[in-house]
C-alpha positions as CSV (number, residue, x, y, z in Angstrom):
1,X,13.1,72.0,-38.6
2,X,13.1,70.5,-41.8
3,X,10.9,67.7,-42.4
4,X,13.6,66.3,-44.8
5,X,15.9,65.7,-42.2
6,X,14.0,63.8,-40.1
7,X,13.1,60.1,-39.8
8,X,10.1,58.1,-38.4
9,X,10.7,57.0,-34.8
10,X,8.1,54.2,-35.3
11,X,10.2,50.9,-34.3
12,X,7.2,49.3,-36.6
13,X,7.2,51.8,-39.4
14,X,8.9,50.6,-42.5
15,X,10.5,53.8,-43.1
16,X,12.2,53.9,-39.9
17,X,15.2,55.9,-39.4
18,X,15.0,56.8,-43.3
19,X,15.6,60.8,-44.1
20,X,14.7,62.0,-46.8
21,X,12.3,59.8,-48.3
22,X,9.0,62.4,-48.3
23,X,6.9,60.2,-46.2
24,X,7.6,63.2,-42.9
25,X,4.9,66.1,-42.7
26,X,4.3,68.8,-40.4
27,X,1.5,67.2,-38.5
28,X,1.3,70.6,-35.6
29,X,3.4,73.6,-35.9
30,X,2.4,74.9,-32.3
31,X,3.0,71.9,-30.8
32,X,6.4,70.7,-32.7
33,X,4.4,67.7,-33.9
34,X,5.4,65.5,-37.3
35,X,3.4,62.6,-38.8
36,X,4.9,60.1,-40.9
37,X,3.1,59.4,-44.0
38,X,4.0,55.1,-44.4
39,X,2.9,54.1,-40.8
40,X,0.6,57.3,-39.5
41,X,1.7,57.4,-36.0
42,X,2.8,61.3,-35.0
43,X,5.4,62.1,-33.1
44,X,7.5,64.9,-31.4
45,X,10.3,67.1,-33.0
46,X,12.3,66.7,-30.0
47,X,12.1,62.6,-29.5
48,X,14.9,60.5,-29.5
49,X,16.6,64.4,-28.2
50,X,18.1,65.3,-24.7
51,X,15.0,67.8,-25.2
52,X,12.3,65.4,-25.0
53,X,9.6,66.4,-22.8
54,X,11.1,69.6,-21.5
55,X,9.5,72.9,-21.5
56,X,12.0,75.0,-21.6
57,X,13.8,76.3,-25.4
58,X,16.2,74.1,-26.9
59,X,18.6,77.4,-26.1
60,X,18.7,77.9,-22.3
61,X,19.3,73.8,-21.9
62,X,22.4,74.1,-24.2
63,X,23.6,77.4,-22.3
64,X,22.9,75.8,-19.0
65,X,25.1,72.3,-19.3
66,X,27.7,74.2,-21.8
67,X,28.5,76.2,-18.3
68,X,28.4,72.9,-16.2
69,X,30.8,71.2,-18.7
70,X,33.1,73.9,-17.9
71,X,33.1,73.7,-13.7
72,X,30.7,76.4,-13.4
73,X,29.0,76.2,-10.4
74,X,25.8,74.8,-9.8
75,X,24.5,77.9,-7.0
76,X,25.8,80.0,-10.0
77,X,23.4,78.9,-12.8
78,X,20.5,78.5,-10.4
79,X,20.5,82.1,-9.4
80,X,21.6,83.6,-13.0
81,X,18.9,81.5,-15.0
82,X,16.3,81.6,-11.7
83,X,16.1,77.9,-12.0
84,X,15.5,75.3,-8.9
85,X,18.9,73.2,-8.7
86,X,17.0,70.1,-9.2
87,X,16.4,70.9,-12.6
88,X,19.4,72.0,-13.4
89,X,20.6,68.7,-11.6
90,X,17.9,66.4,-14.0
91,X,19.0,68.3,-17.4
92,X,23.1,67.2,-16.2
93,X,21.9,63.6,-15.8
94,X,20.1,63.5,-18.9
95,X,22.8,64.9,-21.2
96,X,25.2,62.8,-20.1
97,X,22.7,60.1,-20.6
98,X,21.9,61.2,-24.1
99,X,25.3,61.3,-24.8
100,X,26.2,58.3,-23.7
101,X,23.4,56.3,-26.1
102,X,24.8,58.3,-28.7
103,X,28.3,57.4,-28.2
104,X,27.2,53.2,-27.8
105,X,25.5,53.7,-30.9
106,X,27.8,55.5,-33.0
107,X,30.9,54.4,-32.0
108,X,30.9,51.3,-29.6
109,X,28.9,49.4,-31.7
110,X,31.4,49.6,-34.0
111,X,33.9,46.9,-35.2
112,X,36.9,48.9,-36.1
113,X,40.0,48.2,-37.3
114,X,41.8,50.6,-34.5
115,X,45.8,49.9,-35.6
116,X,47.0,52.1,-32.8
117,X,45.1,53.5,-29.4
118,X,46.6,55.7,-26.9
119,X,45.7,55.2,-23.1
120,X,45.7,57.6,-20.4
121,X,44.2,59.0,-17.5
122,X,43.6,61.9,-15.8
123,X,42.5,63.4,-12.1
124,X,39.3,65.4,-12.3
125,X,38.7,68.3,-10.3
126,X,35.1,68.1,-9.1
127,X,32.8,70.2,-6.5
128,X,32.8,67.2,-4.4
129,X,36.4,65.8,-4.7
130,X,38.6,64.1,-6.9
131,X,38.3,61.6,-9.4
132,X,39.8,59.7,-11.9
133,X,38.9,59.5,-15.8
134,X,40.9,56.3,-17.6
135,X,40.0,57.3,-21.7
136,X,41.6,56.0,-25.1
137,X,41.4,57.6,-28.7
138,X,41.8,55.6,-31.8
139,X,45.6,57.9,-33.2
140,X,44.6,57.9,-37.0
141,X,41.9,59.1,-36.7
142,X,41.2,60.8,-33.3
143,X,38.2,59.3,-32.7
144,X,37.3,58.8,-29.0
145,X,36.4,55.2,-28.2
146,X,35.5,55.6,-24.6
147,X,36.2,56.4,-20.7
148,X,35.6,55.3,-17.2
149,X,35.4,57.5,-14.2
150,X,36.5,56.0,-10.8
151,X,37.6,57.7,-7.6
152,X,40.3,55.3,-7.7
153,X,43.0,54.9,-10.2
154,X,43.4,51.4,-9.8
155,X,43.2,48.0,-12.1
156,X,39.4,48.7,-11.7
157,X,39.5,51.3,-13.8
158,X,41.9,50.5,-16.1
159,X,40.5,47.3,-17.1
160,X,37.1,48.9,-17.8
161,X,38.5,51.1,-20.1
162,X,40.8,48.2,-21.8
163,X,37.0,46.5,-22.0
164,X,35.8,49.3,-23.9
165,X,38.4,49.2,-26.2
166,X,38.5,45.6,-26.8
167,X,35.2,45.4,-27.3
168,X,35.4,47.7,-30.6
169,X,38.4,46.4,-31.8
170,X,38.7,43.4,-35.2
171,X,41.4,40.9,-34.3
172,X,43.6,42.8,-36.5
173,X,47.5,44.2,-35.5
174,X,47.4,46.7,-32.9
175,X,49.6,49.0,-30.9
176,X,48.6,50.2,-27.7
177,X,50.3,52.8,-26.2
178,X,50.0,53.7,-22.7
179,X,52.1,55.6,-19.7
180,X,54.3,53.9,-16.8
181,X,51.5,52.2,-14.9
182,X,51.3,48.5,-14.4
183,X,48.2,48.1,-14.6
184,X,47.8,49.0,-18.4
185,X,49.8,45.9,-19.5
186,X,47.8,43.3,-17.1
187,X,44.5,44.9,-18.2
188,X,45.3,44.5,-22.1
189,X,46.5,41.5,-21.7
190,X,43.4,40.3,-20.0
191,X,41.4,42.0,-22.3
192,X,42.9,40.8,-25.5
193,X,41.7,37.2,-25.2
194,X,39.2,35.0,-26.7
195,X,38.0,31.7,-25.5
196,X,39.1,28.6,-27.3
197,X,36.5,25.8,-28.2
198,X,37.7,22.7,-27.2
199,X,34.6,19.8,-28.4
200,X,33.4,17.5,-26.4
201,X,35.4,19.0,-22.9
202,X,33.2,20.2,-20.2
203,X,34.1,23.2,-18.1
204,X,35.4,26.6,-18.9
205,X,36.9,27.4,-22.0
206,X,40.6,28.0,-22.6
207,X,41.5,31.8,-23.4
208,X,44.2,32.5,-25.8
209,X,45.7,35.5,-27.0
210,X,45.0,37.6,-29.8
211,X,47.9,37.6,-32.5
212,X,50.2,40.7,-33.3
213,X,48.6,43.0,-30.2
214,X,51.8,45.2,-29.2
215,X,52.3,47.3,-26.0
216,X,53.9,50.1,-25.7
217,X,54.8,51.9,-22.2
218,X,55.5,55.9,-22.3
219,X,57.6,56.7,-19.3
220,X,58.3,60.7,-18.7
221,X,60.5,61.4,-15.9
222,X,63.3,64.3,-14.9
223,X,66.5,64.4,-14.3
224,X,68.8,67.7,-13.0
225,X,65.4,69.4,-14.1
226,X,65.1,67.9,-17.7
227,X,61.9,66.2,-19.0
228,X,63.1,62.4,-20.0
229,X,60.7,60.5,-21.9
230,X,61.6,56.2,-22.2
231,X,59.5,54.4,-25.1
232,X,59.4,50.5,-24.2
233,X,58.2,47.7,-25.8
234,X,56.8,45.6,-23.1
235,X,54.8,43.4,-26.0
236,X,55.2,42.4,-29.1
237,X,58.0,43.1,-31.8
238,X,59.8,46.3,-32.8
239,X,59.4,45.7,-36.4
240,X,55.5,45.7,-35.7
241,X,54.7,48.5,-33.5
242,X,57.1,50.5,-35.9
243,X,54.9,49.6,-38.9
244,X,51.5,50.4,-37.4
245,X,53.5,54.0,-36.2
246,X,54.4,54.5,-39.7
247,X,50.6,53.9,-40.4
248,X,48.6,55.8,-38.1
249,X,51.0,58.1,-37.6
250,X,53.3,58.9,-40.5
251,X,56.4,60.4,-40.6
252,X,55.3,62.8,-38.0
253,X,55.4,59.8,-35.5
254,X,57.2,58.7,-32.8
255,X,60.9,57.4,-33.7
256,X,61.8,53.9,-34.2
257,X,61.6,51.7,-30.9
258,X,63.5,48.6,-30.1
259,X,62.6,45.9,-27.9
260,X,64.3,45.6,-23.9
């Protein structure tokens, strides 16, 4: 690993979270050990990594929850790697873990000026049943804001997601698209409020609003064996939700909608 590419753990260090400022050296190479020059302290080449502590290579922890993330079976690794199914259980947790730190870091940390998100959900195949994942992407760029997993698909769910994505969101215009169910427009809605300060009155604060947030319902259904797919409004005006369309989604979008 390159010592350029690496920054100082050290909460305290000045240089902290800094690359390639000359201040990392290769404290052990048998050990995978760095030491940063400004505060001293030594640390790990695998810290702040899903790796952290493990003794096994970088390589076979990859391999191992690359074939989990694709359904294959638990008993299956265990006996092709020769590994107890605790560990292979521990590394699953701690990815996800990893990954989720990363993700609230990067991304839900953010304040972002989202214009258009798509809703939906999906049912989950698992080894122990079914569930439910409720996710949403950011459409101009494609950038996943977030999920819930529920074995439920239920306001619960929805409204944890609609959380999510309020929580990243400036009070800027936005469309939200989602499909048929009812529970997308009374989780938005609750979502998209802030609390009004009223001076000097006791008791909880009024919640209004947020100004120019459209909804957009995606209803597919058949008839005589055709595929029918109804775009309504159920919030906000036609002229706006067409705009931010034309934004986020160009002339490659979908076609002009009108209010019902």
């Amino acid at each position: 690993m390159d010592p350029h590419d690496i920054f100082c753990p050290n909460p305290d260090c000045p240089a902290r979270g800094q690359r390639g400022k000359d201040n990392i050296r290769l404290h052990s190479r048998t050990e995978g050990r760095y030491r940063c020059r400004v505060c001293g302290r030594t640390f790990a080449a695998r810290r702040g990594t899903a790796f952290y502590r493990l003794r096994t290579t970088d390589e076979t922890v990859t391999q191992v929850i690359t074939l989990l993330a694709y359904g294959c079976p638990v008993a299956a690794i265990v006996q092709a790697f020769g590994l107890d199914e605790r560990t292979v259980s521990a590394w699953w947790q701690r990815a996800g873990q990893h990954c989720r730190g990363v993700h609230e870091h990067l991304v839900a940390a953010q304040r972002l000026d989202l214009q258009q998100v798509q809703a939906d959900e999906i049912r989950v195949k698992t080894q122990t049943g079914m569930v439910w994942m409720a996710l949403a992407i950011m459409v101009s760029t494609r950038l996943w804001l977030g999920g819930v997993v529920s074995a439920q698909r239920d306001l619960d769910l929805i409204q944890a997601l609609a959380n999510q994505v309020r929580q990243m969101a400036r009070c800027r215009p936005l469309l939200l698209a989602v499909d048929g169910l009812a529970s997308y427009v009374t989780a938005f809605q609750r979502a998209f409020r802030s609390p009004l300060p009223r001076p000097g009155v006791g008791g909880q604060a009024h919640l209004i609003a947020w100004p120019d947030i459209a909804i957009v319902q995606v209803v597919k259904h058949k008839v005589a064996g055709q595929l029918h797919i109804d775009r309504r409004i159920v919030q906000g005006e036609a002229g706006l939700v067409n705009r931010l369309i034309q934004a986020t989604q160009g002339h490659g979008g979908t076609p002009h909608l009108s209010g019902k």
